[in-house]
C-alpha positions as CSV (number, residue, x, y, z in Angstrom):
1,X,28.1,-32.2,11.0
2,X,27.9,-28.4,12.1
3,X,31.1,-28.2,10.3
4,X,29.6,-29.2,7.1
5,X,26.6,-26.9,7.3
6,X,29.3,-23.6,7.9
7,X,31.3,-25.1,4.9
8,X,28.1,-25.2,2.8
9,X,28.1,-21.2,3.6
10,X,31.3,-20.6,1.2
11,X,29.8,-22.9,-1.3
12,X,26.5,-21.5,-1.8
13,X,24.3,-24.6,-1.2
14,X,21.9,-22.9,1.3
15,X,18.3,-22.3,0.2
16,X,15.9,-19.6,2.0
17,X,12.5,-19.3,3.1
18,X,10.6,-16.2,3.6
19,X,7.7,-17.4,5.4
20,X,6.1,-15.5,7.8
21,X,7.1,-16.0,11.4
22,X,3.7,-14.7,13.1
23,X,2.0,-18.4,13.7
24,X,-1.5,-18.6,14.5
25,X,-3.7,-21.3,16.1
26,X,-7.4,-21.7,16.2
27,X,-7.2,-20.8,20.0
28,X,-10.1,-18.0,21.6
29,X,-8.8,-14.8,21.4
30,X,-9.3,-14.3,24.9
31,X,-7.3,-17.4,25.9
32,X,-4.5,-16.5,23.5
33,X,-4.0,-12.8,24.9
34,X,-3.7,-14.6,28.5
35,X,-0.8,-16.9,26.4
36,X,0.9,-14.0,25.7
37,X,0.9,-12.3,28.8
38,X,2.1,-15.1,30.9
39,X,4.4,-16.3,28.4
40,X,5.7,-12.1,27.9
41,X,5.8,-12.2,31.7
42,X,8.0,-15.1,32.3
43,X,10.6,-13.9,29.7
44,X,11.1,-10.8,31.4
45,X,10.7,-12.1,34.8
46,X,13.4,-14.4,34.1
47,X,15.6,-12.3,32.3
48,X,15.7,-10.3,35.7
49,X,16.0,-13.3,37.7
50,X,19.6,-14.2,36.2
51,X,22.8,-12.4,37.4
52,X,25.5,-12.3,34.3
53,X,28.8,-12.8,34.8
54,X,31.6,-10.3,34.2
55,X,33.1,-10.0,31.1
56,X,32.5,-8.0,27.5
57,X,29.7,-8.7,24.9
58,X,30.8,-8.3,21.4
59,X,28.3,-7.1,18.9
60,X,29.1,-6.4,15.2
61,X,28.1,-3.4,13.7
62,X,27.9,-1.8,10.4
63,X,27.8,2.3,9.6
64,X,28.3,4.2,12.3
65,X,27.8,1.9,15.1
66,X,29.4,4.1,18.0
67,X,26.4,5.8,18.3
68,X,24.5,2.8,19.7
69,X,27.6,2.3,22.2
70,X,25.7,5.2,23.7
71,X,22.6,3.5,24.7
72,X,24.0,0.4,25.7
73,X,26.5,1.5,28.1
74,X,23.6,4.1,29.7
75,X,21.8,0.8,29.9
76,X,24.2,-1.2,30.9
77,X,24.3,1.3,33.9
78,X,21.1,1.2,34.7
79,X,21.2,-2.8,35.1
80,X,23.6,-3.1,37.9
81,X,21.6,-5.3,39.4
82,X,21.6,-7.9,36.9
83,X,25.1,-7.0,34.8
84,X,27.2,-5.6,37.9
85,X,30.7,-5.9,35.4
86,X,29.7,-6.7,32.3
87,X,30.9,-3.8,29.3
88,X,29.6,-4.1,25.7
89,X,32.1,-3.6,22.6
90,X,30.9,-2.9,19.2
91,X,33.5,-3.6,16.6
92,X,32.9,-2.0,13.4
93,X,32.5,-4.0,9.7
94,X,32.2,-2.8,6.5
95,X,29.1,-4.5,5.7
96,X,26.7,-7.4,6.8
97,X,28.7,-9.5,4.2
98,X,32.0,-8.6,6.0
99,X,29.7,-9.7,9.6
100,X,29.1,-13.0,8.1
101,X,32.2,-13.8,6.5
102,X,34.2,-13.3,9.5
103,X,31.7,-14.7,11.2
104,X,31.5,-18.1,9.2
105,X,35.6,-17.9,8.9
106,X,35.7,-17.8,12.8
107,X,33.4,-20.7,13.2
108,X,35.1,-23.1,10.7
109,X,38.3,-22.5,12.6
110,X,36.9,-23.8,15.9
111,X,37.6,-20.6,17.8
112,X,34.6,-20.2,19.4
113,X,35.6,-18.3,21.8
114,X,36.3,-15.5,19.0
115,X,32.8,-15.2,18.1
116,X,31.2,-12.4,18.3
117,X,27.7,-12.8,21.0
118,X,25.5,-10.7,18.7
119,X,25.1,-9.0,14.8
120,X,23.3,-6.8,13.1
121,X,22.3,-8.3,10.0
122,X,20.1,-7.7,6.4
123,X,18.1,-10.4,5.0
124,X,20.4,-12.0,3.2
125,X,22.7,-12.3,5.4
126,X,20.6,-14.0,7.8
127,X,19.7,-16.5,5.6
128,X,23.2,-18.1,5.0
129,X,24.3,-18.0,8.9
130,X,21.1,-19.6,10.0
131,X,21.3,-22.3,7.5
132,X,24.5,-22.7,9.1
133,X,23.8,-23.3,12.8
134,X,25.1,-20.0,13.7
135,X,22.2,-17.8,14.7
136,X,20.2,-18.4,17.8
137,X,16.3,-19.4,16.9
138,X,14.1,-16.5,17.9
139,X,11.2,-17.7,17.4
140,X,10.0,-18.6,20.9
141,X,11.0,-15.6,22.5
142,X,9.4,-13.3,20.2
143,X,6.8,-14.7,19.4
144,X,4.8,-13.0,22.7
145,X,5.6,-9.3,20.9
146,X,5.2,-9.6,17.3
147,X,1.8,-8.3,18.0
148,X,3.0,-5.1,19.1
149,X,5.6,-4.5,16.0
150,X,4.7,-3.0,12.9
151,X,3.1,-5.4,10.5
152,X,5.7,-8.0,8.7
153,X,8.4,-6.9,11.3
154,X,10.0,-10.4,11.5
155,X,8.5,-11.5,8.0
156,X,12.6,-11.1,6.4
157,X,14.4,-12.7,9.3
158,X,12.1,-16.1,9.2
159,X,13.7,-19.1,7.3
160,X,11.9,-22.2,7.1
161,X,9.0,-20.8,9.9
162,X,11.9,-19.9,12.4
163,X,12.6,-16.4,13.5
164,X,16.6,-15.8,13.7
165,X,16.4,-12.4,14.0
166,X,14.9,-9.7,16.5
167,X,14.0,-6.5,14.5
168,X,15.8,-3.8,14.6
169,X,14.0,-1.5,12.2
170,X,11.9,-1.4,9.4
171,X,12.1,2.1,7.1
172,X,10.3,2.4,4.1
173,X,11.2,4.0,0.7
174,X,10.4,7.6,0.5
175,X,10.4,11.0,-1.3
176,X,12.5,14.0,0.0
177,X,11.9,17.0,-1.9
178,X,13.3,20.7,-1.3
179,X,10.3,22.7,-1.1
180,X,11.7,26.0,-1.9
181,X,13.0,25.1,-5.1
182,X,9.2,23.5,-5.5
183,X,8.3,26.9,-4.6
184,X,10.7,28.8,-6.7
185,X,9.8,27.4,-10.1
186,X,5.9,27.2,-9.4
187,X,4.8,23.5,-9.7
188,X,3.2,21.5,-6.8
189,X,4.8,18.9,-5.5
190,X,1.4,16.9,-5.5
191,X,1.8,15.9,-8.5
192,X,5.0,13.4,-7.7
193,X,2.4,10.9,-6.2
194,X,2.7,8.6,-9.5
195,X,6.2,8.5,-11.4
196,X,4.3,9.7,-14.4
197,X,4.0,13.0,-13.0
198,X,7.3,12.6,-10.9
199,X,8.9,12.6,-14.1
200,X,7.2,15.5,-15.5
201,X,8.0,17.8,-12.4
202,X,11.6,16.8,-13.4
203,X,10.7,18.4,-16.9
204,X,9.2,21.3,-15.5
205,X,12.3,21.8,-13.4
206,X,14.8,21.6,-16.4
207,X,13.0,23.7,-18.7
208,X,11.7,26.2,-15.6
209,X,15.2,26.3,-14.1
210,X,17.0,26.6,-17.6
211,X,19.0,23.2,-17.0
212,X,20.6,24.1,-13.6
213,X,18.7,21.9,-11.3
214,X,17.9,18.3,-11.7
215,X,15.3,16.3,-10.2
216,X,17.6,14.1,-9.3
217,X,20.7,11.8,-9.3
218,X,22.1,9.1,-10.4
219,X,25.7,6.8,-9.2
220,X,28.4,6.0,-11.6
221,X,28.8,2.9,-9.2
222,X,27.1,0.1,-7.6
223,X,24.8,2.2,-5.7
224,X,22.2,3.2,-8.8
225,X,20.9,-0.5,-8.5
226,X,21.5,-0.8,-5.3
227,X,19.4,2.5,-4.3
228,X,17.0,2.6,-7.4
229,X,17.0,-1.2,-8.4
230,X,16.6,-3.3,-5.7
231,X,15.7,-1.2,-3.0
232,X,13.4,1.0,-4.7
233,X,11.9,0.6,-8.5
234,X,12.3,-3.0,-9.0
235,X,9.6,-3.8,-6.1
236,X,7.7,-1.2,-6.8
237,X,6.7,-2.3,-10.3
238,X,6.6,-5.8,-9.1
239,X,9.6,-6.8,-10.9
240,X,11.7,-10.3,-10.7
241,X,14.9,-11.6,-11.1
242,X,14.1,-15.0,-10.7
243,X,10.6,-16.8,-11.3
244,X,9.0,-19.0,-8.2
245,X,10.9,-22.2,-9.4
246,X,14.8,-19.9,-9.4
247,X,14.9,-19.4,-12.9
248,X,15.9,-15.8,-14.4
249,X,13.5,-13.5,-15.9
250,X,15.1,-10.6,-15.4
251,X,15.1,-10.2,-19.2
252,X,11.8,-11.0,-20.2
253,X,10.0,-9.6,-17.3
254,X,7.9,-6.6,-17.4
255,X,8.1,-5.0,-14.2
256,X,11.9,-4.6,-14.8
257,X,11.0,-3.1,-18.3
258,X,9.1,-0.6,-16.2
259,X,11.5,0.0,-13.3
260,X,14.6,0.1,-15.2
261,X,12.5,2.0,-18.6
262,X,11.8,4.4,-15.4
263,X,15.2,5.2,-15.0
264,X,16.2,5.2,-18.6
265,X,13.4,7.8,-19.3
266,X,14.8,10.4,-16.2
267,X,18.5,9.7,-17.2
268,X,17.7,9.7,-21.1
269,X,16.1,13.5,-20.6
270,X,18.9,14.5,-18.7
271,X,16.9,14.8,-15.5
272,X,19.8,13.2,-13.1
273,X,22.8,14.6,-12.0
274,X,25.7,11.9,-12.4
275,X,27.2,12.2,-9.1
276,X,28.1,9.3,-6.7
277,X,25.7,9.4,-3.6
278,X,27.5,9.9,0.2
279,X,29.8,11.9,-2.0
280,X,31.3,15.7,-1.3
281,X,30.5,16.5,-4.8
282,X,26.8,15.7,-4.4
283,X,26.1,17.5,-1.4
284,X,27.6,20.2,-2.8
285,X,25.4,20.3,-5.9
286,X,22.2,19.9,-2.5
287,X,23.1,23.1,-1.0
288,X,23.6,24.7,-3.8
289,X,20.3,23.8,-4.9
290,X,21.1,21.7,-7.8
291,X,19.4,18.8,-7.2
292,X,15.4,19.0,-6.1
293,X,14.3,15.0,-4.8
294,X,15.7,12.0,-3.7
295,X,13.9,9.1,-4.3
296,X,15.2,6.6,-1.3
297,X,15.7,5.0,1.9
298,X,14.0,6.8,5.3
299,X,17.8,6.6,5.8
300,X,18.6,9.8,4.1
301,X,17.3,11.6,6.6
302,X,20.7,11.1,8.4
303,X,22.7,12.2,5.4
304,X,20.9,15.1,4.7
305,X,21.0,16.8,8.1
306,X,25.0,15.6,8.6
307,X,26.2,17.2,5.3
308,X,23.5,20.0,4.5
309,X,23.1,22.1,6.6
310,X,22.6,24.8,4.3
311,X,19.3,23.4,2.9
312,X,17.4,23.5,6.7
313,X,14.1,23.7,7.1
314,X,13.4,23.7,3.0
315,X,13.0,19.5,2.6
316,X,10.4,17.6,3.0
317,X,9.2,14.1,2.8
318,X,6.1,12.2,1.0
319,X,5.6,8.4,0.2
320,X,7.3,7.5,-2.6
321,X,5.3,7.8,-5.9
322,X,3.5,5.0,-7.5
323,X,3.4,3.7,-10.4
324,X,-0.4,3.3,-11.4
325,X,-0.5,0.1,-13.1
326,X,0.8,-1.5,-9.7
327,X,-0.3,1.0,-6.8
328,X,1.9,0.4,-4.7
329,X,4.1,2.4,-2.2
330,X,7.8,2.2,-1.7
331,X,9.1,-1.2,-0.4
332,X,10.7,-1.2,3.6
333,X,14.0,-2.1,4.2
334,X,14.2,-4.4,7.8
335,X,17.6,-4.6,9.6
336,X,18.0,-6.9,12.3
337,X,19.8,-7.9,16.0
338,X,20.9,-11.6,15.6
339,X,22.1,-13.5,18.9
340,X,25.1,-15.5,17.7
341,X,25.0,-19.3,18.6
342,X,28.4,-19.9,20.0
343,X,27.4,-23.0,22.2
344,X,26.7,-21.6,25.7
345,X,26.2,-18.0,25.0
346,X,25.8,-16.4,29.0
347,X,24.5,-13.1,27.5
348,X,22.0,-14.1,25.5
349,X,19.3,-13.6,27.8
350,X,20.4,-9.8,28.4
351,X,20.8,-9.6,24.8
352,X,17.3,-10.5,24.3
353,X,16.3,-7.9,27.6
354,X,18.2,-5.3,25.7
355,X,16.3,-5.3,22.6
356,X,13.1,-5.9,24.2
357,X,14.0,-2.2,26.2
358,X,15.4,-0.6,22.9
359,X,12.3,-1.3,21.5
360,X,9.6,-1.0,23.9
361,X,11.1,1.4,26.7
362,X,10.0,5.1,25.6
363,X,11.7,7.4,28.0
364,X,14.9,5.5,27.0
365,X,14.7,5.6,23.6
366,X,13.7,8.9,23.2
367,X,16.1,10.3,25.7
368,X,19.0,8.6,23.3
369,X,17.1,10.4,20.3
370,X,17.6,13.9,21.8
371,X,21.0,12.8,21.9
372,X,21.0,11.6,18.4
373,X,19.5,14.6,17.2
374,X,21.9,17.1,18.7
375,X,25.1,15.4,17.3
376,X,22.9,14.9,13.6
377,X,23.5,11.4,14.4
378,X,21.6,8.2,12.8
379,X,18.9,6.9,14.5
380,X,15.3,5.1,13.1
381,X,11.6,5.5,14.2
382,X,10.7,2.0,16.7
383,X,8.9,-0.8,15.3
384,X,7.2,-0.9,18.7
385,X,3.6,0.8,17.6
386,X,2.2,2.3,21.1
387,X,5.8,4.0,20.8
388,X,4.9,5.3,17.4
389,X,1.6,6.6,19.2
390,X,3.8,8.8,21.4
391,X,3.8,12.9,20.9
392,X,7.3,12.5,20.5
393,X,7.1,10.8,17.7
394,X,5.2,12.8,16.0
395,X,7.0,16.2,17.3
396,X,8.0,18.8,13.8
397,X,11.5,18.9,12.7
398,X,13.1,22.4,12.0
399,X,15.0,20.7,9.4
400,X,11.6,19.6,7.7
401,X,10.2,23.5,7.7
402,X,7.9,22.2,11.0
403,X,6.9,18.7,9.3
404,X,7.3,15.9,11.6
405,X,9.6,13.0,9.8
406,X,9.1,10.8,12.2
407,X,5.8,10.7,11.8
408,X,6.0,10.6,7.8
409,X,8.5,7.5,8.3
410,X,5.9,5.6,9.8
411,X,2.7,6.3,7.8
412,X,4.9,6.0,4.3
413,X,4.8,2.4,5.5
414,X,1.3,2.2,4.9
415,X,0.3,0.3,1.4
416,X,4.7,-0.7,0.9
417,X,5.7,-3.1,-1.9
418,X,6.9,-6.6,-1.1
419,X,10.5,-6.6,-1.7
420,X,12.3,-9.3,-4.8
421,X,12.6,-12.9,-3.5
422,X,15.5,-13.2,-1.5
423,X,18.1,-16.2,-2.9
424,X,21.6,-17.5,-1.7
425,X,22.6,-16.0,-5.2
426,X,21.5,-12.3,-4.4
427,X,24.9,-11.0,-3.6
428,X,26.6,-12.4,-6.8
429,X,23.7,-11.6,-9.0
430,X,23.7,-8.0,-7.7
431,X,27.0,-7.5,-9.0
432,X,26.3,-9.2,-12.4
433,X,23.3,-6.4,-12.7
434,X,25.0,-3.6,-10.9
435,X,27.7,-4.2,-13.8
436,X,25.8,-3.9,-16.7
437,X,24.0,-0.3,-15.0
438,X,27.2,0.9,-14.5
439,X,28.1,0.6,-18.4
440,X,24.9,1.9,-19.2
441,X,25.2,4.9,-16.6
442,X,28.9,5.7,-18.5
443,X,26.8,5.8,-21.6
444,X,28.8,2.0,-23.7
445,X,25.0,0.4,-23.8
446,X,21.5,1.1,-24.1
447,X,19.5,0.3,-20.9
448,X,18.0,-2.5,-23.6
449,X,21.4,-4.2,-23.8
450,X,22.1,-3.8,-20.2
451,X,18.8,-6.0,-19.3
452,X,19.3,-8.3,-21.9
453,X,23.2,-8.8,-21.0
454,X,21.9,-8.8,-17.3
455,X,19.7,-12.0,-18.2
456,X,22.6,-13.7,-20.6
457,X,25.0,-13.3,-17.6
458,X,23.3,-14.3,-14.7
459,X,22.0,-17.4,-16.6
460,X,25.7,-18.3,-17.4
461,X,27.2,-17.7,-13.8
462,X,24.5,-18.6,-12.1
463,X,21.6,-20.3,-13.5
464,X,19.2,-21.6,-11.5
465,X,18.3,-19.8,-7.9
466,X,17.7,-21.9,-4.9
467,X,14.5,-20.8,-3.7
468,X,12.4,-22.8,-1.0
469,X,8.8,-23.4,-1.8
């Protein structure tokens, strides 16, 4: 039978629900704070209890993964007591997709024993392995700390009311903008707070500038929808792919005629260098002062500090800019620690003790940060909010002329977008879109054809979206 539910993983048969995980009850308050405690209590007490046997965890990892090798094994060190020989491994992917497939593959063949104990996952992702049996149910165990996450931490990791991942991190959608070109050219970067005037700074910086720096950019590839669509315009303007009962509207809809008209209108005025993001060729047009914003994940932060130095300490962030018929600020992007459910996993307790210290442990997390920051390594603000209380969370960056990004990542999560239904279709529809942007972007269509091929194509491959009411 568990056979048949992996298979069903290849075939596309799995549906999702994005219910929230953060169950209630008509209990006192009092009486369910002293739930909490005791249930919080006995986790941890019996997590400490256990003594794990020697061997390697295996964890799959996406990006640049070596970097968390460095807490673990500190961590690792400092649990002698409870993991005398036991070594972590993270082996590298090129994707959450790649972490499922192999995953899925792995399980179908009956090696078990090949699985990896723990992922990191996206949404989607999640979805398909969970409605396969292979993702260990969270739900119980977390449920004592979702009151001390951010709000809607484990909202994209619940399917059907169960919680199959612990969250990792939730970054919102933001504005970086190089102040001293702001500066330069004599227009205040206030006025970026609705993408009405976002688009007229980029004017003023064409015409100011005499063409030489762009508000912007824009990818030749995948990664305009995948940065500006999905991630960023599309929720924003409250835009849909599919309707509640799976069927597309991508065409018709008219949040996407304002996300994607957005676009047009920036691109259209020649406001967007064409340049293919985590590229040389675009840094090189950042610090030479070519391009002025990026509108994008918290995640740039990384990017910008590995491969521009030469712009330190003249960026800055702000929430995203609104568009003022919605009002609503940038959508978050979650990411998320999944235990594998390979039968008897040993480690998943420690698993579950590790996240719960990555998340909750200030003097280790921050001490891992310093270390983060020194190499201009990645790292994202805690989800845990009495961390996100901390000074050092709110300390300035020299690479933000003084302004603290930490503590811009966390309030521009205030007032975020929900982010497009998620469907077992998602990846292949994203490729059906991100083809038709990528004609558009080489200038064969109009964005007009390019929505309307969008909705002809995903109603011929596709069709109808499994979506879980």
């Amino acid at each position: 039978m568990r056979k048949k539910m992996i298979a069903a993983l290849l075939t596309g048969t799995m549906v999702l629900s994005t219910l929230a995980g953060c169950g209630g009850g008509n209990a006192p308050k009092e009486e369910k704070a002293q739930e909490t405690k005791k249930a919080e209590a006995g986790t941890q007490a019996a997590a400490k209890e256990t003594v794990y046997p020697s061997g390697t965890i295996t964890i799959y990892g996406t990006g640049q993964p070596q970097y968390l090798q460095e807490y673990f094994d500190a961590w690792l060190e400092r649990h002698k007591d409870i993991a005398p020989d036991v070594k972590i491994s993270i082996v590298q992917t090129e994707g959450h997709a790649k972490s499922r497939e192999k995953i899925t593959m792995t399980a179908l063949s009956g090696a078990v024993d090949d699985l990896p104990d723990a992922t990191y996952l996206d949404p989607v992702n999640i979805m398909e392995l969970s409605q396969g049996g292979l993702l260990k149910d969270e739900t119980e165990f977390l449920q004592p700390y979702l009151k001390d996450l951010v709000d809607g931490a484990a909202n994209d990791a619940t399917v059907n009311g169960k919680i199959y991942g612990l969250p990792e991190s939730v970054r919102p959608n933001v504005l970086f903008y190089n102040k001293e070109i702001f500066d330069k050219y004599g227009i205040d970067p206030a006025m970026m707070s609705t993408f009405d005037g976002y688009m007229e700074a980029g004017k003023l910086l064409k015409e100011k500038s005499n063409g030489t720096v762009y508000l912007s950019y824009i990818s030749p590839g995948s990664k305009t929808w995948r940065y500006w669509g999905r991630r960023g315009l599309m929720p924003q303007a409250n835009a849909k792919i599919w309707d509640e009962s799976g069927n597309v509207v991508i065409g018709q809809d008219e949040g996407t005629k304002l996300a994607l008209g957005t676009l047009d209108t920036m691109y259209q005025q020649g406001l967007l260098l064409k340049s293919e993001i985590m590229e040389p060729a675009l840094y090189d047009a950042i610090n030479n002062g070519q391009v002025a914003t990026f509108y994008i994940g918290a995640f740039w932060d990384e990017f910008l500090r590995k491969n521009c130095g030469a712009t330190s300490g003249k960026w800055r962030v702000m929430a995203s800019p609104e568009f003022e018929s919605v009002g609503k600020a940038g959508a978050p992007v979650s990411s998320y620690f999944c235990i594998v459910n390979k039968g008897d996993n040993v480690y998943a307790g420690l698993l579950e003790q590790l996240w719960h210290d990555f998340q909750f442990d200030a003097e280790s997390r921050n001490t891992w940060v310093k270390s983060m920051e020194k190499q201009n390594a990645p790292y994202a603000n805690p989800i845990c909010l009495k961390l996100l209380q901390d000074d050092f969370w709110k300390a300035p960056s020299d690479y933000y002329g003084g302004q603290s990004f930490r503590e811009m990542e966390g309030k521009c999560l205030e007032n975020g977008a929900a982010n497009l239904i998620i469907t077992p279709q998602d990846a292949e529809a994203d490729e059906i879109i991100s083809a038709e942007l990528e004609t558009y972007v080489a200038g064969n269509q109009t964005m007009e054809q390019a929505i309307a091929n969008m909705d002809k194509n995903l109603k011929a491959k596709i069709g109808q979206a499994k979506i879980m009411k």
